[in-house]
Backbone bond lengths (Angstrom), bond angles and torsions (degrees), N, CA, C in turn:
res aa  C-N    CA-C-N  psi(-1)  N-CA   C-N-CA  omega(-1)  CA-C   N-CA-C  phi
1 X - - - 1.461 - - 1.527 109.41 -
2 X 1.279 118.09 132.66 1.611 120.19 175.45 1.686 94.90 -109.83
3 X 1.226 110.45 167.72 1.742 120.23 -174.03 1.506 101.25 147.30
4 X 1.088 103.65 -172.56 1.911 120.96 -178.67 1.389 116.14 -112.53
5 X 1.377 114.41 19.27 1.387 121.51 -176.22 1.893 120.38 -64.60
6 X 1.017 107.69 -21.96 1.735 128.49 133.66 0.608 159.92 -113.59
7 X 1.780 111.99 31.73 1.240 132.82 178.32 1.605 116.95 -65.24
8 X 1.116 103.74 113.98 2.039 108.11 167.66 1.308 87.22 107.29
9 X 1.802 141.09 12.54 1.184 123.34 161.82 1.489 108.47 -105.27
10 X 1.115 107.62 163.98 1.910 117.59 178.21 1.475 99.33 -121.88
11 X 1.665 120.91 130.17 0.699 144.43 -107.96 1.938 90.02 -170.34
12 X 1.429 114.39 113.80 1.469 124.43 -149.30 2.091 90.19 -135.54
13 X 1.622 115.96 87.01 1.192 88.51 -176.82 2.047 113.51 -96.91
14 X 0.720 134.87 -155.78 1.619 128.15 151.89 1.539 116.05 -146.90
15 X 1.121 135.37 137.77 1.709 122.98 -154.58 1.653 81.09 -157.45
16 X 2.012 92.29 157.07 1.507 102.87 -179.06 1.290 126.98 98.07
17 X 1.236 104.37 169.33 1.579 106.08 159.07 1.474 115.71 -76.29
18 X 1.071 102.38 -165.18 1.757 134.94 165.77 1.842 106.73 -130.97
19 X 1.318 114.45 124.47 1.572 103.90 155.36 1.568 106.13 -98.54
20 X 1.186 99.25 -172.98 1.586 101.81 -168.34 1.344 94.91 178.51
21 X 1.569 104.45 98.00 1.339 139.12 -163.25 1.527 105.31 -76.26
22 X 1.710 116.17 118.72 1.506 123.76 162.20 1.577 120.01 -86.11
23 X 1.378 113.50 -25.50 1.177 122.78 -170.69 1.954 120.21 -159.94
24 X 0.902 114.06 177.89 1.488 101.04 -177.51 1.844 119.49 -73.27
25 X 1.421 101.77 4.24 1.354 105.50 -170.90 1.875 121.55 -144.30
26 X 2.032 92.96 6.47 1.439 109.11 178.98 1.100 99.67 -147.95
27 X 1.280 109.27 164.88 1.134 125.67 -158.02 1.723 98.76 -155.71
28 X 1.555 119.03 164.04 1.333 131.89 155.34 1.477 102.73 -107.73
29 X 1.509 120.00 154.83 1.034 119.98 -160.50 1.961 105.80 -175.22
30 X 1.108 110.66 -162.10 1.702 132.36 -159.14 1.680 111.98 -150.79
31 X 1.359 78.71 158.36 1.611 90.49 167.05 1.652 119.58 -104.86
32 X 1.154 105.72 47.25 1.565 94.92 -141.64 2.308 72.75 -97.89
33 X 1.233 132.16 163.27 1.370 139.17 177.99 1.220 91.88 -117.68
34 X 1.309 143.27 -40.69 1.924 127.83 174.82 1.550 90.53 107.68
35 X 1.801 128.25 -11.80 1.503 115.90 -171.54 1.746 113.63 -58.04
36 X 1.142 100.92 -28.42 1.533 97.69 -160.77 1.698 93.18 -77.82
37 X 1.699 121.10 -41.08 1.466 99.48 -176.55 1.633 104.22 -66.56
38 X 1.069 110.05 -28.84 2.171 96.37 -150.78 2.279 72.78 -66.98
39 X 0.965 106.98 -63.46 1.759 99.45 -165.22 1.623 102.04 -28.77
40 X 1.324 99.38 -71.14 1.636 94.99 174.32 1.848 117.72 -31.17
41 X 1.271 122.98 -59.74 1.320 138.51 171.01 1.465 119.80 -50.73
42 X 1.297 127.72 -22.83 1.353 139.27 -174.72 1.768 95.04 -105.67
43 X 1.019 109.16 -27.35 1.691 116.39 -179.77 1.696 100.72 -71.35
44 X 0.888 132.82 -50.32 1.511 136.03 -139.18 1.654 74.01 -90.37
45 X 1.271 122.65 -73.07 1.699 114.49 -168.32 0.819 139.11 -54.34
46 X 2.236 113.31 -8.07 1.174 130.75 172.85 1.664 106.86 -71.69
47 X 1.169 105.47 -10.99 1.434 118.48 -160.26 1.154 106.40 -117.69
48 X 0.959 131.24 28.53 1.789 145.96 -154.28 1.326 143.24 24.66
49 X 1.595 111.78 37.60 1.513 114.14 -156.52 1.765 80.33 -98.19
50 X 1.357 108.57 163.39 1.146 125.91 138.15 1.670 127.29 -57.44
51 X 0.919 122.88 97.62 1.590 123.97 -174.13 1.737 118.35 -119.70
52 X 1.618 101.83 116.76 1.443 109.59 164.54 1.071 124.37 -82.59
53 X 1.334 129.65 147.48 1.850 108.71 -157.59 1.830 74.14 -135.47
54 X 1.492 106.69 123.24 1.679 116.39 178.65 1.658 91.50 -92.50
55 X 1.272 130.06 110.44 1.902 109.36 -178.01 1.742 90.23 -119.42
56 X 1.822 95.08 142.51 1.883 101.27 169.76 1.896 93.50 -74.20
57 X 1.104 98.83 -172.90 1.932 123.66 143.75 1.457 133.60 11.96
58 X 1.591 109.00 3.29 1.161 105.44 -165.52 1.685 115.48 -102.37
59 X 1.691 99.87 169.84 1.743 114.23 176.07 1.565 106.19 -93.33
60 X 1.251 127.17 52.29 1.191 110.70 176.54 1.264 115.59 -165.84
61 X 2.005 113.65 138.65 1.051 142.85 -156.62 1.186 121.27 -38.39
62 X 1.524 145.79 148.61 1.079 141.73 -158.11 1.751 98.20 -99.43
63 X 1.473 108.62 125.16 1.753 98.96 -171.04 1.460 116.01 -83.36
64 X 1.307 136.77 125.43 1.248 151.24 177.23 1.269 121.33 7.64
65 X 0.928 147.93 88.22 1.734 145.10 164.51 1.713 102.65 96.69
66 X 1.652 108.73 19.50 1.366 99.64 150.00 1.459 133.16 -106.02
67 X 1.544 115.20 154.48 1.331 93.22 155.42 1.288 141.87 -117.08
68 X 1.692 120.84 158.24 1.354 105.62 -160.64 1.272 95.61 -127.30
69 X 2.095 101.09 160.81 1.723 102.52 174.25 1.859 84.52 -138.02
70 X 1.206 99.79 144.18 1.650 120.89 -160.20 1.729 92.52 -86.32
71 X 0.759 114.13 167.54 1.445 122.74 -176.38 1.595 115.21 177.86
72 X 1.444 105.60 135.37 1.800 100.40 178.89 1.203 127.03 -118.00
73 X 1.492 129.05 -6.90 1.736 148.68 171.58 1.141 116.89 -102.33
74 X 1.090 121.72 162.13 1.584 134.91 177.55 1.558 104.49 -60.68
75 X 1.881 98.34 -39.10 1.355 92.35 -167.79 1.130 127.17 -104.87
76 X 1.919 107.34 -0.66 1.661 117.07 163.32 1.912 86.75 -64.97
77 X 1.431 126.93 -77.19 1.417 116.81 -171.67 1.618 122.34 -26.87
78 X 0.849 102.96 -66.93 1.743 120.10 169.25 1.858 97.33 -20.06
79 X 1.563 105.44 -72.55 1.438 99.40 168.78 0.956 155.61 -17.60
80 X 1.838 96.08 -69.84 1.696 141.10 -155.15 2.086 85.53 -65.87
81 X 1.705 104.78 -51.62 1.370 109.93 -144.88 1.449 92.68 -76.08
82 X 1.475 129.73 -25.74 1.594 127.22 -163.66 1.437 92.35 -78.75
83 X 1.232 130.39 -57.06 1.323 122.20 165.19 1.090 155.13 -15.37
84 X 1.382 89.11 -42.49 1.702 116.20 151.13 1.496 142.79 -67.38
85 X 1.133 93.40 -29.14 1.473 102.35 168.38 1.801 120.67 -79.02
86 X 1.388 90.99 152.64 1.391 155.29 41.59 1.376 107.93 -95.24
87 X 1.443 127.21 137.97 1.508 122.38 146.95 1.199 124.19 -145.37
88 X 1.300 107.98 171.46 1.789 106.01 -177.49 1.540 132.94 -62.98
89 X 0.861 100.66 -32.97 1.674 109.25 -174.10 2.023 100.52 -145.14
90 X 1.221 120.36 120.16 1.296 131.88 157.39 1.619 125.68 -94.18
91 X 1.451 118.74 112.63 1.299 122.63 -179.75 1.468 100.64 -110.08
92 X 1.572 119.71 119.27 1.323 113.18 154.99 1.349 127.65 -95.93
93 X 1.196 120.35 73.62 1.628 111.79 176.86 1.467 129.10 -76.92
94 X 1.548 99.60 10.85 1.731 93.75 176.35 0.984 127.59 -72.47
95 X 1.480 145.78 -171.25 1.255 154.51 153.83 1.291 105.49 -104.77
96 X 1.429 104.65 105.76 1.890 109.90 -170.08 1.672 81.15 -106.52
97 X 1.378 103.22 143.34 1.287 115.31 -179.07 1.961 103.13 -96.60
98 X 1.380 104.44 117.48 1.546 115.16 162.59 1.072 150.64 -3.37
99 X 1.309 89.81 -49.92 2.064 113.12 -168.90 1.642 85.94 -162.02
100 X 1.465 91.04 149.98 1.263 113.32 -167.72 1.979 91.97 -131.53
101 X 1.213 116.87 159.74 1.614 113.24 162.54 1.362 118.76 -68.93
102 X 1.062 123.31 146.11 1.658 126.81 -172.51 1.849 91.28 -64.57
103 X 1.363 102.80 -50.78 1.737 101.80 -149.71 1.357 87.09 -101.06
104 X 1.555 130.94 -168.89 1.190 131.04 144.45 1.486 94.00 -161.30
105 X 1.512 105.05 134.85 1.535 136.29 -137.42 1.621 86.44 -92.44
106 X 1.637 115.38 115.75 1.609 121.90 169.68 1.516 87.36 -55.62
107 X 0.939 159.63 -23.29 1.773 134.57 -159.57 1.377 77.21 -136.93
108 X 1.868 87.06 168.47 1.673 110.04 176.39 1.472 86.83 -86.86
109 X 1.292 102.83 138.52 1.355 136.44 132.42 1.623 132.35 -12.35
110 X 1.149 109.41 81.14 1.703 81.07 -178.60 1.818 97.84 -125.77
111 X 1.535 89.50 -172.20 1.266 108.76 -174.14 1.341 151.03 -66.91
112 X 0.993 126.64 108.21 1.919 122.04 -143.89 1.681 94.78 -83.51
113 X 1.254 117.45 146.75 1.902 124.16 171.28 1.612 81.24 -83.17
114 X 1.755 87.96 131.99 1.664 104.13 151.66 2.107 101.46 90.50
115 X 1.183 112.54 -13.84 1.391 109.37 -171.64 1.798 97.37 -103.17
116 X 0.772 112.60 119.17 1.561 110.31 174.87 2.052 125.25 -104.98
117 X 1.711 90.07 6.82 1.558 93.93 168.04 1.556 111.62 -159.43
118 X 1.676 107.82 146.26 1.383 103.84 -171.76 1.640 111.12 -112.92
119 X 1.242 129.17 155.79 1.546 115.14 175.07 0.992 96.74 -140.22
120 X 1.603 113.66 145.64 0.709 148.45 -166.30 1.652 98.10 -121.23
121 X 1.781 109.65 149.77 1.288 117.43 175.63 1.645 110.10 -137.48
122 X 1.376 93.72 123.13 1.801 111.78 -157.01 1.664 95.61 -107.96
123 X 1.187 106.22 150.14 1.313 116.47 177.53 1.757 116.09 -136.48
124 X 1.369 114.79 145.13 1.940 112.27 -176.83 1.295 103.42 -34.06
125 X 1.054 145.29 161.99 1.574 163.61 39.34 1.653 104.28 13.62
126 X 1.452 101.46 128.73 1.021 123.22 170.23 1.769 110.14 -57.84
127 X 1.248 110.85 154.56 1.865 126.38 -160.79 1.236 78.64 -93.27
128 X 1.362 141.23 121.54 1.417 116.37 150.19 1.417 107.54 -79.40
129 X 1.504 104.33 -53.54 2.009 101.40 -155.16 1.782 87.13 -69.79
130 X 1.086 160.63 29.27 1.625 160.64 109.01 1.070 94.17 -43.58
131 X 1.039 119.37 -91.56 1.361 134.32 -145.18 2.100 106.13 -64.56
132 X 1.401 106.63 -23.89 1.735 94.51 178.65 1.659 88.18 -101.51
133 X 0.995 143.46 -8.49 1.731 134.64 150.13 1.385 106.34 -58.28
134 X 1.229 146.17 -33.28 1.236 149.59 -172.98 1.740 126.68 -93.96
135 X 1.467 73.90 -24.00 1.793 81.30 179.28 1.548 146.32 -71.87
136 X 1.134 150.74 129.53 1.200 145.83 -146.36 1.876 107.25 -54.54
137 X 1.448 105.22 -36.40 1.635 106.99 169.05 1.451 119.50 -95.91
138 X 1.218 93.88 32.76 2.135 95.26 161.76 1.256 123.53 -1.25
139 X 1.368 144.80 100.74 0.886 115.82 155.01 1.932 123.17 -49.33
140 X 1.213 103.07 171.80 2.057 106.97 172.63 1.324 102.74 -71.88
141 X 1.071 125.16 -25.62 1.810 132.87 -179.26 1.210 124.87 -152.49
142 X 1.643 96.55 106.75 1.766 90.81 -178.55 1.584 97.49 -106.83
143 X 1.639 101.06 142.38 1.514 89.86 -177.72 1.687 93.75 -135.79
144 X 1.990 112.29 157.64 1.196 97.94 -161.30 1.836 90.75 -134.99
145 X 1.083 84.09 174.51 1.922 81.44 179.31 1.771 100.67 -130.22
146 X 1.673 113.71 155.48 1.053 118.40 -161.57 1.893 92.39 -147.04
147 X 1.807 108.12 115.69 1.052 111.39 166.71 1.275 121.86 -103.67
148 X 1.118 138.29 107.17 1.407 160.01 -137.31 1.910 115.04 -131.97
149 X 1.099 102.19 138.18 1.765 103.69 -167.06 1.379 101.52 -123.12
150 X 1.852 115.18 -12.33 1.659 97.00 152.42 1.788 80.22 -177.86
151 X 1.617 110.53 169.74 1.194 133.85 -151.77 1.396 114.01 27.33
152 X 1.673 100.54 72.59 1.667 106.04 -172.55 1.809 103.72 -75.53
153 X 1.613 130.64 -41.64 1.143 86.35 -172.51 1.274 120.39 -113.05
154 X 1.869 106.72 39.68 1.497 125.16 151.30 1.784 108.41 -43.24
155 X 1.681 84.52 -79.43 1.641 108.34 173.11 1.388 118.84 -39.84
156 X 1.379 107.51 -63.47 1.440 119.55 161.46 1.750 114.69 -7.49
157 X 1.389 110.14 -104.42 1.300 121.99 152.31 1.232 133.21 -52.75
158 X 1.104 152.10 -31.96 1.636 120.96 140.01 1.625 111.58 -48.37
159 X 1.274 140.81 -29.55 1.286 119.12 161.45 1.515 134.04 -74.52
160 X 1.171 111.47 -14.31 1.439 138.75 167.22 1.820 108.04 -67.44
161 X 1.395 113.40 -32.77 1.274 108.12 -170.27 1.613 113.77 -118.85
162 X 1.360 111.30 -9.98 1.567 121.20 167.71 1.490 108.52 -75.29
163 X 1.350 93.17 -62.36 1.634 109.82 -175.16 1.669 115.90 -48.46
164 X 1.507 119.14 -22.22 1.042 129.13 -171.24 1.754 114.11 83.89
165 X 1.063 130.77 -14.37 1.096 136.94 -151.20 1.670 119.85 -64.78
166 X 1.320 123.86 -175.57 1.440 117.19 -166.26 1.509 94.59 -112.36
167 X 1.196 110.24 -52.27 1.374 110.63 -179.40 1.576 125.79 -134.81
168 X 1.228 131.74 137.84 1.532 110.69 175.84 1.826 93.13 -143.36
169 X 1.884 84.51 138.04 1.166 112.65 -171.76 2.232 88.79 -93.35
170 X 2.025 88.21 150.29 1.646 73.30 -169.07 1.634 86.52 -154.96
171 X 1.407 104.65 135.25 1.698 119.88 -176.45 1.462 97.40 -124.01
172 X 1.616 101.18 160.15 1.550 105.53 168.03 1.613 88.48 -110.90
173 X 1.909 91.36 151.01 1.602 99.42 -176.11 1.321 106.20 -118.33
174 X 1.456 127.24 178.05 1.613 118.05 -177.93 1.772 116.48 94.05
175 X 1.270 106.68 -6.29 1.208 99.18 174.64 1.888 108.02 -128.89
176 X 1.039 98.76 171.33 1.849 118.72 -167.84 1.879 95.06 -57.26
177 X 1.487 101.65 143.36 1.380 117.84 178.08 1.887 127.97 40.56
178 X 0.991 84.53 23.43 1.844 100.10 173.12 1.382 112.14 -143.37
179 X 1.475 120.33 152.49 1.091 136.68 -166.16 1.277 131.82 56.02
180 X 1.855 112.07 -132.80 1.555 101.80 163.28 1.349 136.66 -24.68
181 X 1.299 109.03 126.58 2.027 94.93 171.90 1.639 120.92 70.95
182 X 1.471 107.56 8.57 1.438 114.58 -174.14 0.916 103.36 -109.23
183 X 1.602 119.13 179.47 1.392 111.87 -148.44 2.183 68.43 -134.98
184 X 1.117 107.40 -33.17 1.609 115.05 178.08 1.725 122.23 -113.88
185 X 1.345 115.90 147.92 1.301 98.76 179.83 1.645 93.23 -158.54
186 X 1.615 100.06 -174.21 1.755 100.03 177.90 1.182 98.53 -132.75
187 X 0.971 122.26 163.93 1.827 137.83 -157.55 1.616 106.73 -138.01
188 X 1.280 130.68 118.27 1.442 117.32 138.36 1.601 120.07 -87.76
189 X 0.581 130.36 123.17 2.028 132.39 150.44 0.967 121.40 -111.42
190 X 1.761 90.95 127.99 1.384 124.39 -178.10 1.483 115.69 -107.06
191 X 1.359 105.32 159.94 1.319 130.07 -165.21 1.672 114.22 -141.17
192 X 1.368 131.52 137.34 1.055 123.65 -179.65 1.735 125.46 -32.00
193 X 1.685 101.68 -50.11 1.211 97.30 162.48 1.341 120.64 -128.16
194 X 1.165 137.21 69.31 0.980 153.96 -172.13 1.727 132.51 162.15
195 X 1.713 123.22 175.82 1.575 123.71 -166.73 0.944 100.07 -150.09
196 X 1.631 136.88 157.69 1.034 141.98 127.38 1.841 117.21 -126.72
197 X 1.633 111.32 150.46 1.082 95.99 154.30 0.986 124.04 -124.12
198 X 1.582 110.94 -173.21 1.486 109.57 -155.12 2.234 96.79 -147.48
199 X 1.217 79.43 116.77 2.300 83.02 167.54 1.511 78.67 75.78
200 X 1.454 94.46 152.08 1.594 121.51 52.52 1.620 108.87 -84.04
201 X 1.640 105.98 118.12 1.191 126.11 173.04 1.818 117.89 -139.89
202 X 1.288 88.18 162.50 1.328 97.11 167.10 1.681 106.74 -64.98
203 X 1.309 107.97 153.44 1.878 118.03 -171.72 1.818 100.05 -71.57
204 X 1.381 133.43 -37.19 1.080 109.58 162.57 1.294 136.56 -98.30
205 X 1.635 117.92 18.41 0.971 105.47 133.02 1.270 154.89 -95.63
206 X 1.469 120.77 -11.87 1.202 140.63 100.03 1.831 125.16 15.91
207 X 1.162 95.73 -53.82 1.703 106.07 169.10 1.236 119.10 -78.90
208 X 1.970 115.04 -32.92 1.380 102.75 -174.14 1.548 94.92 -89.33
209 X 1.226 127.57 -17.01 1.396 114.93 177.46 2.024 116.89 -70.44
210 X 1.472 111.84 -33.96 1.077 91.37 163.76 1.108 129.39 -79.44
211 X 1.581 122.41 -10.31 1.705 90.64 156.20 1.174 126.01 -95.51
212 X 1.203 137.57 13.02 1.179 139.17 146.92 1.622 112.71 -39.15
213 X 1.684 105.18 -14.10 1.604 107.16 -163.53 1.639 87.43 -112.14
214 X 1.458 115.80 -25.33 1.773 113.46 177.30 1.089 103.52 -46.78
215 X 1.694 120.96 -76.39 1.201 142.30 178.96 1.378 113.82 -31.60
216 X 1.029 121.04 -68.24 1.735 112.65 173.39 1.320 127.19 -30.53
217 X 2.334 99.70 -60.10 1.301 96.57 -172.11 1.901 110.16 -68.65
218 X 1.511 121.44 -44.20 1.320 106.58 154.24 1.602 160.67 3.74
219 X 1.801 73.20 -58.79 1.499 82.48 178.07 1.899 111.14 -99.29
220 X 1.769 105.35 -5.89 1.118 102.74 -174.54 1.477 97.17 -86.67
221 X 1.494 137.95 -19.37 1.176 128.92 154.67 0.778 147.14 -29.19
222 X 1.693 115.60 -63.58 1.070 144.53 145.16 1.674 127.45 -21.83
223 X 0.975 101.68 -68.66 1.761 117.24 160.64 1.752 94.22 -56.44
224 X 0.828 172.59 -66.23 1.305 174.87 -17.92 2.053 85.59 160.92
225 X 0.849 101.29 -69.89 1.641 109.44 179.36 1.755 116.10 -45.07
226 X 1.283 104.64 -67.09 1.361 112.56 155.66 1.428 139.57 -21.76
227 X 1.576 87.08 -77.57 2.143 93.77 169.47 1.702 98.13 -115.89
228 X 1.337 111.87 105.93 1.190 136.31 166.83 1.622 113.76 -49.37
């Protein structure tokens, strides 16, 4: 859908992986392709928001009247997105990777005679979508996504309600033609009290349907603001 239905809002998305460099030539990493944020990101501007698109690692095109800043760590992202603020609506659809390596080795790594295992010692990654739910420049809607391989809207909602968040969109991953690496997927989003789902669809349409769900909760805010 194109229109002005977010016109005069700014619009903060995050898409992709995260790598998270062990050495000058490895990395830990995801399967994540970044399609579902840039769709999301190409969605919001079809609709007239101003939209910064934070993207990890990815091969793919920058969507029309956004702008983007490239980023490859949890904790270049972590950055890129605080930077951005204040804005109206926060979508994190990336795949921020967990743990990162404590050290990361000036030389590659190689192989010791006689040692047959290496360890590595990983440490948290900063929360972003916590931490921009928490933050003194709130966006009006932070919404988060949750890829899940079974008791999705267990996970779902306990991340919906730790995280603080407004909304989280939530797929199961691991199976044929959804999610990772897809070009289509299906979505539930949840809400404190309430769900909808959305596809099997293509990922941007999929995008214009969840904001079809921005807009609602938005405007039910709003009215919420009004008569107290």
């Amino acid at each position: 859908m194109s229109g002005t239905s977010l016109a005069g809002l700014r619009v903060v998305v995050s898409a992709g992986p995260t790598y998270e460099d062990i050495d000058p030539v490895r990395f830990i990493g995801n399967r994540s392709s970044g399609k579902m944020g840039f769709a999301v990101a190409a969605a919001a501007a079809q609709r007239g928001a101003q939209v910064v698109l934070v993207a990890g690692p990815v091969s793919l095109a920058t969507p029309a009247g956004v702008t983007r800043i490239d980023v490859r760590s949890a904790a270049q992202m972590h950055a890129a997105v605080f930077a951005q603020l204040p804005a109206d609506i926060y979508i994190g659809a990336a795949a921020v990777a967990d743990y990162s390596p404590r050290e990361v080795a000036t030389g590659k790594i190689k192989k010791q005679a006689g040692r047959d295992t290496l360890t590595l010692e990983l440490v948290r990654t900063p929360d972003i979508l916590a931490e921009v739910a928490a933050h003194a420049s709130r966006p009006r809607l932070v919404v988060g996504f949750a890829a899940e391989t079974d008791n999705v809207e267990g996970y779902a909602r306990g991340k919906l309600a730790n995280k603080r968040l407004d909304l989280i969109a939530a797929n199961r991953v691991g199976i044929a033609g959804s999610g990772f690496e897809s070009d289509d997927n299906a979505l539930t989003v949840y809400w404190s009290d309430g769900a909808r789902a959305l596809g099997p669809a293509p990922k941007t349409q999929l995008a214009d349907e969840l904001f079809d769900l921005v807009v609602e909760r938005l405007a039910g805010a709003a009215g919420k603001e009004r008569h107290p």
